[in-house]
C-alpha positions as CSV (number, residue, x, y, z in Angstrom):
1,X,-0.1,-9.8,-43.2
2,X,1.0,-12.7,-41.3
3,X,-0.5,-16.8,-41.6
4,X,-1.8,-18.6,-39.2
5,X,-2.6,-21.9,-40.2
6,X,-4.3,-25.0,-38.3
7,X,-3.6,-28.2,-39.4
8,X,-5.9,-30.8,-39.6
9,X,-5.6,-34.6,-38.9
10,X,-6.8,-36.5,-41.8
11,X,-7.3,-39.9,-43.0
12,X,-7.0,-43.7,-41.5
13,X,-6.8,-43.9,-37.5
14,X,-7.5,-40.1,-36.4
15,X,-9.9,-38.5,-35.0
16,X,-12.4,-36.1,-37.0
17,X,-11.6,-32.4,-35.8
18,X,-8.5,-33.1,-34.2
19,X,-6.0,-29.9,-35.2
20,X,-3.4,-28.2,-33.9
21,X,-3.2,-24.4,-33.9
22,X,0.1,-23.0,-35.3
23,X,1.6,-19.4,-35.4
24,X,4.4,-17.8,-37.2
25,X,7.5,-17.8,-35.4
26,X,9.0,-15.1,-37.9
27,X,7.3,-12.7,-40.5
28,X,5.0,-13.4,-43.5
29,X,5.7,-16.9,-45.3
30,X,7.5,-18.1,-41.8
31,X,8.7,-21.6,-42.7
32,X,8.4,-22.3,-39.2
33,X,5.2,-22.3,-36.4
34,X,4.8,-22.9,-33.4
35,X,2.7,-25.2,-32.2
36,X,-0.4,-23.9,-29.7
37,X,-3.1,-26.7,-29.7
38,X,-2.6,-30.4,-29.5
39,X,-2.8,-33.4,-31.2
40,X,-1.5,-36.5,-30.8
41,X,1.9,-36.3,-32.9
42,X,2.4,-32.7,-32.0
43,X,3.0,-31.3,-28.8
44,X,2.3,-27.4,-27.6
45,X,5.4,-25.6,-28.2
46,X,7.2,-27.8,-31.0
47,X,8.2,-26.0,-33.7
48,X,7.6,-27.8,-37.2
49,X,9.7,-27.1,-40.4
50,X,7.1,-26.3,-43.3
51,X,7.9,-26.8,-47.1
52,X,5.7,-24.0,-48.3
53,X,5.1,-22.9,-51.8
54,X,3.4,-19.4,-51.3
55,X,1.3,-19.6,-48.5
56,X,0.3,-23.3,-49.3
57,X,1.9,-26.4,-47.2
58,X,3.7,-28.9,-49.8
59,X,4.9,-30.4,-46.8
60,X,6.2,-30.7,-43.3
61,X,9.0,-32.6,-40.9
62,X,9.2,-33.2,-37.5
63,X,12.9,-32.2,-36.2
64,X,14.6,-33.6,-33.2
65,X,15.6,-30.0,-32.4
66,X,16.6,-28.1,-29.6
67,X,13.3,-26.7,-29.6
68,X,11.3,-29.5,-29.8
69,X,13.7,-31.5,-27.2
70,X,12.5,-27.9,-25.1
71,X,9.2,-28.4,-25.8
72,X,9.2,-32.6,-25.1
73,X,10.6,-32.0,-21.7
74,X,8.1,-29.5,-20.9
75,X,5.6,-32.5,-21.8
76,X,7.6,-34.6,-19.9
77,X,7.9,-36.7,-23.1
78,X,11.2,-39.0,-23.8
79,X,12.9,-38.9,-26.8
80,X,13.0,-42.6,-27.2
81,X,9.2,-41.9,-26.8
82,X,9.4,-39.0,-29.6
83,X,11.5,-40.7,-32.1
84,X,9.2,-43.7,-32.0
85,X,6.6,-40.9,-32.7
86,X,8.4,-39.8,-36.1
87,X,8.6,-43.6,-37.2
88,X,4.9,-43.5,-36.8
89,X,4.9,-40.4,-38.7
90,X,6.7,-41.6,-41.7
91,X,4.8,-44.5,-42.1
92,X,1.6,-42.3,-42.0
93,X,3.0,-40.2,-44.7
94,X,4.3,-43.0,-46.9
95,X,0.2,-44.2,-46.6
96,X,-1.1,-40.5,-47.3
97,X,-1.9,-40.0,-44.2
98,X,-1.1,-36.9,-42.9
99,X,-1.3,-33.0,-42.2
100,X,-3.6,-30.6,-44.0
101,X,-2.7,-27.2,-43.4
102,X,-5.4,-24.2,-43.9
103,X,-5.9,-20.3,-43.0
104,X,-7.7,-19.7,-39.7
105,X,-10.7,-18.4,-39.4
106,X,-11.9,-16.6,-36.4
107,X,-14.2,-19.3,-35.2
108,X,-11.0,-21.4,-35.5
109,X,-8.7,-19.7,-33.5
110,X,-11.4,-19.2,-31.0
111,X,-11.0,-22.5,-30.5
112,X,-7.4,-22.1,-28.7
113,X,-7.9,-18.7,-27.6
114,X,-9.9,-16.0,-25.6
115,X,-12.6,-14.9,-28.0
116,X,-11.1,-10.7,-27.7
117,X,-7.6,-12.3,-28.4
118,X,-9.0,-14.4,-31.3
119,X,-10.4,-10.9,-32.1
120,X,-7.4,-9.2,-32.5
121,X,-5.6,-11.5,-34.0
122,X,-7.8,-12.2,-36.6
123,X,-8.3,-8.7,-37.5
124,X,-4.5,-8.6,-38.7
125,X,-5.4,-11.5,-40.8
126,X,-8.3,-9.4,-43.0
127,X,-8.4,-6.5,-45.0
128,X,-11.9,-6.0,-44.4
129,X,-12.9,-6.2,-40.7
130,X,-17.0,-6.7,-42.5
131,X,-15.6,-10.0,-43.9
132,X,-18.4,-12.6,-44.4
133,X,-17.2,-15.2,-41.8
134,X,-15.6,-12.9,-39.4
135,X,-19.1,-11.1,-39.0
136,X,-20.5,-14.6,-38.9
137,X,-18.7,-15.4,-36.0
138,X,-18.9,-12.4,-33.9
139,X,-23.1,-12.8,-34.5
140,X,-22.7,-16.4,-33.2
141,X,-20.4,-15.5,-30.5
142,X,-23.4,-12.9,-29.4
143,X,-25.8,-15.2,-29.1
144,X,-23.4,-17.5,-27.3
145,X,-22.5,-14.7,-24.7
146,X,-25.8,-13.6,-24.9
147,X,-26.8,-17.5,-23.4
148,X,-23.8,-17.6,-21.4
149,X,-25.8,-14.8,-19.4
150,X,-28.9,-16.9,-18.9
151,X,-30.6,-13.8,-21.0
152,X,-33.4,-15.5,-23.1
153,X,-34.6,-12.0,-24.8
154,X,-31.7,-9.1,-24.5
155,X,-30.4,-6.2,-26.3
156,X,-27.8,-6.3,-29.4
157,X,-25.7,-3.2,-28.2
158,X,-25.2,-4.8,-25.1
159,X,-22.7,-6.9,-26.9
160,X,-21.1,-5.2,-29.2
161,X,-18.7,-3.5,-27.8
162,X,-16.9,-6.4,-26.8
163,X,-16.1,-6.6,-30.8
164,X,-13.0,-4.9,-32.5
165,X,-14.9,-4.8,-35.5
166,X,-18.0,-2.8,-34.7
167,X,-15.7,0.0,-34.3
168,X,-14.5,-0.1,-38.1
169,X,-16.6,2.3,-40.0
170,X,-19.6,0.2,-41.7
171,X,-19.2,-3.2,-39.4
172,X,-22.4,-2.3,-37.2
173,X,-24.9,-2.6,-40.4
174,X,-22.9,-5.4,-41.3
175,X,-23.6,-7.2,-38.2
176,X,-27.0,-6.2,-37.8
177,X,-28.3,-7.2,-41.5
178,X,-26.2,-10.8,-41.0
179,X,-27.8,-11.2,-37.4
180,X,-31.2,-10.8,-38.9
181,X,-30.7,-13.6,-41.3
182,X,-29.1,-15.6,-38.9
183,X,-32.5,-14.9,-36.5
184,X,-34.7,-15.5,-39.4
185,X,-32.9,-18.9,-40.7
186,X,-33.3,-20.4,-37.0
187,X,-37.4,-19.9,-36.9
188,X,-37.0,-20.0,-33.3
189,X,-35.1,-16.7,-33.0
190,X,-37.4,-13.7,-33.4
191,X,-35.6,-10.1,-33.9
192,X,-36.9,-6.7,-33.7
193,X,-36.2,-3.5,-32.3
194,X,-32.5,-4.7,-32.0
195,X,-33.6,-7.1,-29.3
196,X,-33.4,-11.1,-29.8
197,X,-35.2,-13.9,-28.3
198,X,-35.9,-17.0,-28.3
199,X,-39.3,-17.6,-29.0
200,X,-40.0,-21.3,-27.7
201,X,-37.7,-20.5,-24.7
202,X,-39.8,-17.5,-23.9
203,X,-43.2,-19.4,-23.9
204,X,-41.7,-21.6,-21.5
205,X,-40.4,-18.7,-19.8
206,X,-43.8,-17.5,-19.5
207,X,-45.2,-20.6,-18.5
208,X,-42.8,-20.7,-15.6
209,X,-43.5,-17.3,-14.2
210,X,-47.4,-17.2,-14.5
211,X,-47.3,-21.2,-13.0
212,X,-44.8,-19.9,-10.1
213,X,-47.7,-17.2,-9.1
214,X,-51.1,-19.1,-9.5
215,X,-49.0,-21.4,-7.0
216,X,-48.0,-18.6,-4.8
217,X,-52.2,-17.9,-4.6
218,X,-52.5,-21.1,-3.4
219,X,-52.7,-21.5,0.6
220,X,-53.6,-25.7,0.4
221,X,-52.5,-26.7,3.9
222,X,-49.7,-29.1,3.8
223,X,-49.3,-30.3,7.7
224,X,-50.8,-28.2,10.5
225,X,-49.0,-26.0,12.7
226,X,-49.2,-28.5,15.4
227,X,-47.7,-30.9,13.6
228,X,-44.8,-29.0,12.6
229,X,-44.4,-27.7,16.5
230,X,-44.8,-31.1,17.5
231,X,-41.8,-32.2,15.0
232,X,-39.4,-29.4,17.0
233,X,-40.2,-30.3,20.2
234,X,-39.0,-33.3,19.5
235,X,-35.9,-32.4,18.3
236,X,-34.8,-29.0,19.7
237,X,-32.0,-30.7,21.8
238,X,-30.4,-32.4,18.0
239,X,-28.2,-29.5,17.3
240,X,-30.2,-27.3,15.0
241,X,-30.0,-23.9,15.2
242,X,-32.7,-21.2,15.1
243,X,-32.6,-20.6,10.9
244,X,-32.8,-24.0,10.0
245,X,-35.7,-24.6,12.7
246,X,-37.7,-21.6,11.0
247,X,-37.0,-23.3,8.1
248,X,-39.6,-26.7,9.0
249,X,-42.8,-23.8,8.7
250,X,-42.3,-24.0,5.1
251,X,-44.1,-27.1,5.5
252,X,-47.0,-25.3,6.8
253,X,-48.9,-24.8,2.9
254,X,-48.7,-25.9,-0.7
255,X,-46.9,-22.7,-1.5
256,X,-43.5,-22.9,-3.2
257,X,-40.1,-21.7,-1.5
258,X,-36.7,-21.7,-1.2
259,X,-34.2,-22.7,0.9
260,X,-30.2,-21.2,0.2
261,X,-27.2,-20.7,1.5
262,X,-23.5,-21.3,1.5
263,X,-21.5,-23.8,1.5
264,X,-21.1,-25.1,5.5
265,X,-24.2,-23.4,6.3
266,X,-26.1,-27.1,6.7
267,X,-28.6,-27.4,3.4
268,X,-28.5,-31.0,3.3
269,X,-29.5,-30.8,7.6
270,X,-32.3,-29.2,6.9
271,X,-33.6,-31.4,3.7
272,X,-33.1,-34.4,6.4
273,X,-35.1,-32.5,9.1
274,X,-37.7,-31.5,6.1
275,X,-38.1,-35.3,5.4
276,X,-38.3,-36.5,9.4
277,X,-41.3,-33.7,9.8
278,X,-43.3,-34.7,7.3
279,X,-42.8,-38.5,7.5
280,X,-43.5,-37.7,11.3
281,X,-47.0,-37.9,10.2
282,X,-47.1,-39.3,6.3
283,X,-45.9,-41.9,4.1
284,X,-41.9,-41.4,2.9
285,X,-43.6,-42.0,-0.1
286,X,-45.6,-39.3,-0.5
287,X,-42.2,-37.4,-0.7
288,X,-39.7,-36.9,-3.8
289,X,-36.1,-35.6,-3.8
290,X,-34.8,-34.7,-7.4
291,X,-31.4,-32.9,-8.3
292,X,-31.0,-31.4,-12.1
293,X,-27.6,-34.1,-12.4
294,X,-26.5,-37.7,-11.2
295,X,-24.0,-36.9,-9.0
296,X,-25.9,-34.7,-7.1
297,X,-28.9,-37.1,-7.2
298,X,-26.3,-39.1,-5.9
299,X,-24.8,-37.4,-2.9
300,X,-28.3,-36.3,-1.8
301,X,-29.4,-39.8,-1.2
302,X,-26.2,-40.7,0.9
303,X,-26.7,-37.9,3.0
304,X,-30.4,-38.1,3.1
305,X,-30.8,-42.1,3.8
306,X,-33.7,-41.7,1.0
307,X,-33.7,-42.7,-2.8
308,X,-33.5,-39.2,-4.9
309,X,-32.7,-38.9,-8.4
310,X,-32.1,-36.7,-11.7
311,X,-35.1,-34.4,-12.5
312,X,-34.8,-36.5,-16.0
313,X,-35.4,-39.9,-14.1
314,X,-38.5,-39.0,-12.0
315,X,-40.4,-37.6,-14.9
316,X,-40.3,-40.7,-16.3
317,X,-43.8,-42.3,-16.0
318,X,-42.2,-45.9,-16.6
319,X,-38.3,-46.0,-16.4
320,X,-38.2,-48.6,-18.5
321,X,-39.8,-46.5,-21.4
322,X,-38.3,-43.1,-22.8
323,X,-41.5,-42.1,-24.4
324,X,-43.8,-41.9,-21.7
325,X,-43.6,-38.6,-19.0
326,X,-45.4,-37.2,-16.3
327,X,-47.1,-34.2,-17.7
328,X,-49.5,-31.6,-16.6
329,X,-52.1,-34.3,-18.0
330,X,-50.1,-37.0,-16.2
331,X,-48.6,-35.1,-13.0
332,X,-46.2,-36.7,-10.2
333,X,-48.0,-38.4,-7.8
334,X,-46.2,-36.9,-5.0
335,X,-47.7,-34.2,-2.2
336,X,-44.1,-33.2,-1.4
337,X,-41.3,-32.4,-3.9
338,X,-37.7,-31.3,-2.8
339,X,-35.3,-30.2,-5.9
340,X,-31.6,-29.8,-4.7
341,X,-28.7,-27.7,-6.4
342,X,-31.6,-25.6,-7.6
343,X,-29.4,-22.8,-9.0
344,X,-28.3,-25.5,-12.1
345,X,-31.7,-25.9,-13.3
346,X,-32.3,-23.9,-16.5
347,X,-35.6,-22.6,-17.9
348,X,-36.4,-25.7,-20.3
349,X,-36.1,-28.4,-17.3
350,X,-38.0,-26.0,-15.2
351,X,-40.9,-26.2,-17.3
352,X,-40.6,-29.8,-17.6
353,X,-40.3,-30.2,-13.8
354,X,-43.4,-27.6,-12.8
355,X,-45.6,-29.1,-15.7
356,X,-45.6,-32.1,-14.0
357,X,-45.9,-31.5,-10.3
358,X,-49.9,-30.9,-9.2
359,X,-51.0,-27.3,-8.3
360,X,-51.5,-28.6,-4.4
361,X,-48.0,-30.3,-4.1
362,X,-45.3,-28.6,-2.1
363,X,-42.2,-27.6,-4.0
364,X,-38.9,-26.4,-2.1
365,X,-36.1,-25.0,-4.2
366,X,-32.9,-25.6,-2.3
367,X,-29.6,-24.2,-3.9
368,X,-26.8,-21.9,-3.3
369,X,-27.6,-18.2,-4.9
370,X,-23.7,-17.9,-4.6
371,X,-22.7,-20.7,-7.4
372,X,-22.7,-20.4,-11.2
373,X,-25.9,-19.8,-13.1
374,X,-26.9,-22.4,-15.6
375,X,-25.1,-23.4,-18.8
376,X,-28.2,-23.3,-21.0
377,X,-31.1,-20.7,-21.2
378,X,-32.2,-18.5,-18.0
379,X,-32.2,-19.0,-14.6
380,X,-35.3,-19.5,-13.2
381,X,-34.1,-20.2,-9.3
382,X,-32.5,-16.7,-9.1
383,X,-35.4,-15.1,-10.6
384,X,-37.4,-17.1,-7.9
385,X,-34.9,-15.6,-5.3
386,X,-36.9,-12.2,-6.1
387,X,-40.8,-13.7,-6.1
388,X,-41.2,-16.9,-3.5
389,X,-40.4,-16.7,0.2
390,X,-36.7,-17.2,0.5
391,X,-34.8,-19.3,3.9
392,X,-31.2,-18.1,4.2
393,X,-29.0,-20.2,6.2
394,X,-25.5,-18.0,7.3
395,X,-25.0,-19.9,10.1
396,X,-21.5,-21.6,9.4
397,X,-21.2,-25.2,10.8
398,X,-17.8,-26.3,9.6
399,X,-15.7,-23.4,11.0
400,X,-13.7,-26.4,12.9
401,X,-12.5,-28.0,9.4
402,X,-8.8,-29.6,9.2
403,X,-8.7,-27.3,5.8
404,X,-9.3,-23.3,5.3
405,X,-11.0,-24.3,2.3
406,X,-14.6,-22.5,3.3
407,X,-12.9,-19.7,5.3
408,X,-11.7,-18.9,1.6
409,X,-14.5,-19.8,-0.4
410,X,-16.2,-16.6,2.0
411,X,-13.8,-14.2,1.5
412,X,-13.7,-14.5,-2.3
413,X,-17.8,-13.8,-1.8
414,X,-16.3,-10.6,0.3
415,X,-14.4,-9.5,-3.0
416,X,-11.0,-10.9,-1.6
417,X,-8.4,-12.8,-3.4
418,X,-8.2,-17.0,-2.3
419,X,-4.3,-16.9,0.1
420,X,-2.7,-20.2,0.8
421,X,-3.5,-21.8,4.3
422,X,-4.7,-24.9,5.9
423,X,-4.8,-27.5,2.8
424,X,-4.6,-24.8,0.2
425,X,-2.2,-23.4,-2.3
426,X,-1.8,-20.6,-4.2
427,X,0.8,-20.1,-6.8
428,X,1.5,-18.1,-9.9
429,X,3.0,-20.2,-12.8
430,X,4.3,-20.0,-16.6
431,X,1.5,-21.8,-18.7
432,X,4.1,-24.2,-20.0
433,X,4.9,-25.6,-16.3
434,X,1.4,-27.0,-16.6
435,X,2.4,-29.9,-16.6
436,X,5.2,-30.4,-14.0
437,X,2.1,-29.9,-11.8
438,X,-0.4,-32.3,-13.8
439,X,2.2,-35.5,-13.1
440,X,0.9,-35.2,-8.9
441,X,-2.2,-35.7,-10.2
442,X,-4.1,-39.3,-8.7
443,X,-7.9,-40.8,-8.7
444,X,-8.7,-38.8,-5.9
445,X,-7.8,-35.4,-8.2
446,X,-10.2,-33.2,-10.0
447,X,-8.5,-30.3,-12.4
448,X,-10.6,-27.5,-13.5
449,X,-10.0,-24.7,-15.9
450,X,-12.6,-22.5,-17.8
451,X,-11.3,-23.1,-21.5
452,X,-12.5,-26.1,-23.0
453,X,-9.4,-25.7,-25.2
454,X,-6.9,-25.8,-22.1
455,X,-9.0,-29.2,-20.8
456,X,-8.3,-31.3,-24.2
457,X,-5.0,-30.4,-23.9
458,X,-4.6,-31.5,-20.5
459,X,-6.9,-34.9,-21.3
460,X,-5.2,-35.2,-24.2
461,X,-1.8,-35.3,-21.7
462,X,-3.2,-37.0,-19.3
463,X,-4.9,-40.3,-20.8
464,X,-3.3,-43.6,-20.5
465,X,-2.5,-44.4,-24.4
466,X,-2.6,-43.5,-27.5
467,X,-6.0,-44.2,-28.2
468,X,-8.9,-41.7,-27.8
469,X,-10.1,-43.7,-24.9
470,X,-7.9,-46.5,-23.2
471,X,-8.3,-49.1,-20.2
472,X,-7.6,-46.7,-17.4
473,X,-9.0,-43.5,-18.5
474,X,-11.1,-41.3,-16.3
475,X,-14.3,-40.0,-18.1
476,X,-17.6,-38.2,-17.5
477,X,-21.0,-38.7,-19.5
478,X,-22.6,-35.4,-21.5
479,X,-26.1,-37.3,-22.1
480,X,-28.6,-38.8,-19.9
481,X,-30.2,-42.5,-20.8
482,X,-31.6,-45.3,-18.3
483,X,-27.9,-46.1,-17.8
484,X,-26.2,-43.2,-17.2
485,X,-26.8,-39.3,-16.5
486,X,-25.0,-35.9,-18.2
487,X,-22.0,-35.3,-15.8
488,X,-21.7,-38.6,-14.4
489,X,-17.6,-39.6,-14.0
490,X,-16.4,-42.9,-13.7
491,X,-12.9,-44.8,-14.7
492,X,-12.7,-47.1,-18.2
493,X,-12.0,-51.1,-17.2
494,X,-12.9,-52.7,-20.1
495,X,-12.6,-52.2,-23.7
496,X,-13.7,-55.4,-25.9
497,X,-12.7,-56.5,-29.3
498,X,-15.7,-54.6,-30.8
499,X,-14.4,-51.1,-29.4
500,X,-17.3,-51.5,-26.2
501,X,-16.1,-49.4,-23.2
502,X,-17.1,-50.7,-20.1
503,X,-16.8,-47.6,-17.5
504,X,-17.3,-47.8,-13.7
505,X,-19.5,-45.8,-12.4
506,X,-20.0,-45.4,-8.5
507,X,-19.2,-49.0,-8.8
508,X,-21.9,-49.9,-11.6
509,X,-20.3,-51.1,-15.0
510,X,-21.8,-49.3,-17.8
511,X,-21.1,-49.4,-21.2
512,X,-20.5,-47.7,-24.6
513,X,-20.1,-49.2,-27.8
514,X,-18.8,-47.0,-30.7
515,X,-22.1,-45.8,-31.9
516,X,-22.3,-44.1,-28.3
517,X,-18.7,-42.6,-28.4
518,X,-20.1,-38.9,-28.6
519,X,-22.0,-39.6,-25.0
520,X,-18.5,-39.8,-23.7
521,X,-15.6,-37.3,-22.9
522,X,-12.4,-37.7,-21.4
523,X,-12.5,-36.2,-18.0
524,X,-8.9,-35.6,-16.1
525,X,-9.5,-32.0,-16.8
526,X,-13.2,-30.0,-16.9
527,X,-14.7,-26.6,-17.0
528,X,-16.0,-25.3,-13.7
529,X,-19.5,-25.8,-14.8
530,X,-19.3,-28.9,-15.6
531,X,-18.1,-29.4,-12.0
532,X,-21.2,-27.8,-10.4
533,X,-23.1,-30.3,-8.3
534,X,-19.9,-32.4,-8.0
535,X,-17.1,-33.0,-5.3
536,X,-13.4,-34.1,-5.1
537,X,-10.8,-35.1,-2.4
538,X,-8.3,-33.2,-4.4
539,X,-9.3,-29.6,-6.7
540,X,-6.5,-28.5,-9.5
541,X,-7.7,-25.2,-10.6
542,X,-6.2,-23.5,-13.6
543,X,-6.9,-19.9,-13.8
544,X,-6.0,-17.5,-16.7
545,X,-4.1,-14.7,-14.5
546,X,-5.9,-11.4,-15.0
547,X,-8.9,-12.7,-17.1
548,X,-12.0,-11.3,-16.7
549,X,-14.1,-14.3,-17.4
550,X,-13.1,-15.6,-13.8
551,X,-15.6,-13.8,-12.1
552,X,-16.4,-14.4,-8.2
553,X,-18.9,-16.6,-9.0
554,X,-16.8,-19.0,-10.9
555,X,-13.8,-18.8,-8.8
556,X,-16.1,-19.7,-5.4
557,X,-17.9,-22.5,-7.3
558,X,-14.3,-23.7,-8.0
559,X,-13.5,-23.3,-4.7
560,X,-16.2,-25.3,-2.8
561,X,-15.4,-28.4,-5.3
562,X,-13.2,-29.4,-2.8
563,X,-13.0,-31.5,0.2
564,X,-9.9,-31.8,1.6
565,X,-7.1,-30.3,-0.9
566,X,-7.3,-26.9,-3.3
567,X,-4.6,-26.0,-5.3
568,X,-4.9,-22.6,-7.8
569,X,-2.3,-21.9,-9.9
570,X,-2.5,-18.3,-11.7
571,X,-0.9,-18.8,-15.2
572,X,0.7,-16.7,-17.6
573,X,1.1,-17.3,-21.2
574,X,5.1,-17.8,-22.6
């Protein structure tokens, strides 16, 4: 049976959970691995020498080998740099501060890799595939793909199969016992019938549905039809085209609807026109333009002229206090209520949003049904897609572009591969030449990839010191405060005596002193849903080659990230 072993960095001056994943380079008790994670001493595809006594670590040395002098180059990492490294090292040691080295579990080396590689690879490591944490594991990895789905009640079997184990004689019971206790541990997951849910998630679920048809009953009249003809008469000669005229009717009632389409297909128009019809004959102020994150918050009041922000923001009652929402009891004040980037919102913010908006105000759900469903719990706009009256803009208005960026971003909806053309490329690559490409990168550069795993690497690469964060560093929010919103980027400038980061944000300074450390991520590199709502100059797109987890969805949303230049690269591992 072969070792794999992660070691961990412990003591003075690293960072808690910081490990590198190793693998055997030869047979059982290998006295050297290969390095597949990344931390800061220890570089992906170094080899380290191991003292081992058994299959424990008494020790370890970093070489300057042949291998290693391979592997530095490939990091584009100097020697003078390295050896300084191995000073640092020594000195570490000398103060017992140093390497831990322990077996994997699976949950570990799901950290690095695929989950059905993990799989595999861990099943070599046990002699009993019903092992307590490799069942453990797969239960939590159902629930996780169950929620990567948007599925808030689903079916166990529908899972299973992606599992090694549930084909060894024994593992099914195994799974379905441990799921059980898992479900009945977490009081919010309810089990039965071999079907989990989430029972709070489902009220809200509920809540949405049965709110989303009393409002479809209701026929309050919003502005007459008179007033809307009046509103295209006026501007029939502007440059809209027949769908996004049809589209002002929606103003006619209360009713909810949506409004979808592509990218190019002139969503963001039509919210402008929207606003200039109904402010033709009421206050601006009656109207309120919400997206589910900051950036897009952002970019819809540039391109609207009016103020919009987060769904989080406007529900505050008083900005200035966190504790005090608009509620059913306490609804938005407004008669008119447009939500953009719809297809982000999950169920839980829908409830929040539609508890607090008045049974007679107009909602419109604007959103492309093409992009990525949420990251959390359901998807409420693409169930709406089935129910409300739907507006679909296909009309293309950028076909003229300097870039062939949207005539690709169609064709992958048409099932076709991305091809290289008009500020595009398209190349295959060895995952270790990474980062000969990662060295072109500048301020106006975005690099996606779908592994979390592959993105600290690349951070971890790309960040301007040794430090966890240094002056310099580009890095994106994951909570939402007064200050800041989940997903907002901006570039560090400051970084006082104290450890307070100041970061620039859209050109407001912000800041983060240590207790806030774990609101902030480094950001050179994300996952494609974390880029949803956002745009860049420049896209870098990483793409497993041959992985089914890059589905057409995720591969257009990458796509239509970018402005002026995309670059995919299809790698390969070693």
């Amino acid at each position: 049976m072969n070792s794999y072993l992660v070691l961990k960095a412990t003591g003075k001056g690293t960072k808690s959970g910081r490990s590198a994943v190793v693998v055997p380079l030869g047979v059982k008790h290998a006295k050297s691995i290969r390095v597949v994670g990344n931390i800061p001493e220890l570089y992906h595809g170094m080899t380290i020498m191991l003292e081992l006594k058994g299959n424990i670590v008494q020790d370890y040395k970093l070489v300057l080998n042949e291998k290693n002098l391979k592997a530095l180059e490939k990091a584009q990492i100097n020697t003078e740099l390295y050896a300084a490294i191995l000073e640092r090292h020594t000195q570490l040691k000398k103060d017992n501060i140093g390497w831990n080295a322990a077996k994997l579990t699976l949950d570990d080396i799901y950290k690095v890799f695929p989950f059905d590689e993990a799989d595999k690879i861990h099943k070599k490591m046990v002699d009993n595939p019903t092992e307590k944490t490799r069942i453990e594991a797969i239960n939590r990895k159902i629930i996780e793909m169950a929620r990567n789905r948007k599925k808030i009640a689903y079916k166990i079997e529908e899972y299973l199969s992606y599992f090694n184990a549930v084909e060894q004689e024994g593992a099914y019971q195994h799974l379905m016992v441990s799921l059980k206790i898992l479900c009945l541990q977490a009081e919010r997951y309810r089990l039965q019938n071999g079907t989990v849910w989430d029972k709070e998630l489902k009220e809200k679920e509920g809540y949405v549905a049965e709110t989303i048809k009393k409002r479809m009953a209701l026929e309050y009249t919003l502005l007459t039809a008179s007033e809307i003809r009046s509103f295209i008469d006026r501007v029939k000669d502007s440059g809209l085209d027949k769908e996004q005229i049809d589209t002002l009717w929606c103003l006619k009632t209360s009713v909810p609807c949506i409004i979808t389409g592509g990218a190019g297909t002139g969503k963001t128009t039509v919210i402008k026109a929207l606003i200039d019809c109904y402010a033709m004959h009421y206050s601006r102020d009656n109207i309120l333009l919400v997206a589910p994150t900051g950036r897009a918050s952002r970019r819809l009041a540039e391109k609207t002229g009016m103020p919009a922000s987060t769904i989080h923001k406007a529900l505050r009652k008083n900005p200035e206090d966190d504790f005090i929402y608009y509620t059913e009891h306490n609804p938005l004040p407004h008669r008119l209520i447009i939500v953009d980037e719809s297809s982000m919102i999950d169920t839980a913010l829908m409830y929040d949003l539609l508890s607090a908006v008045e049974p007679t105000s107009k909602i419109i759900f604007v959103g492309d049904h093409n992009q990525l469903y949420p990251v959390s719990y359901g998807e409420p706009f693409f169930d709406f897609l089935k129910e409300l009256n739907v507006f679909t803009l296909t009309v293309n208005h950028r076909q003229d572009e300097e870039t062939d960026i949207l005539r690709e971003a169609n064709n992958v909806l048409d099932g076709k591969p991305v091809q290289s053309g008009r500020g595009i490329t398209v190349n295959e690559i060895k995952i270790n030449e990474i980062g000969n490409i990662l060295h072109t990168a500048d301020d106006n550069t975005q690099i996606l990839s779908p592994y979390n795993a592959l993105n600290a690497e690349i951070n971890a690469y790309m960040k301007k010191g040794e430090d966890d964060f240094n002056v310099g560093d580009k890095v994106m929010a994951l909570t939402n405060t007064k200050e800041y919103c989940n997903g907002d980027m901006g570039y560090i400038t400051k970084i006082d005596e104290n450890g307070t980061i100041a970061v620039d944000i859209d050109g407001t300074s912000v800041e983060f002193t240590r207790a806030r450390y774990h609101d902030l991520t480094l950001a050179y590199a994300v996952t494609i849903h974390k880029m949803q709502g956002n745009e860049s100059d420049r896209v870098i797109v990483f793409l497993p080659k041959g992985n089914s987890i890059v589905d057409k969805r995720m591969l257009y949303t990458a796509v239509t990230r970018a402005r002026k230049m995309l670059e995919i690269y299809y790698y390969t591992e070693e």
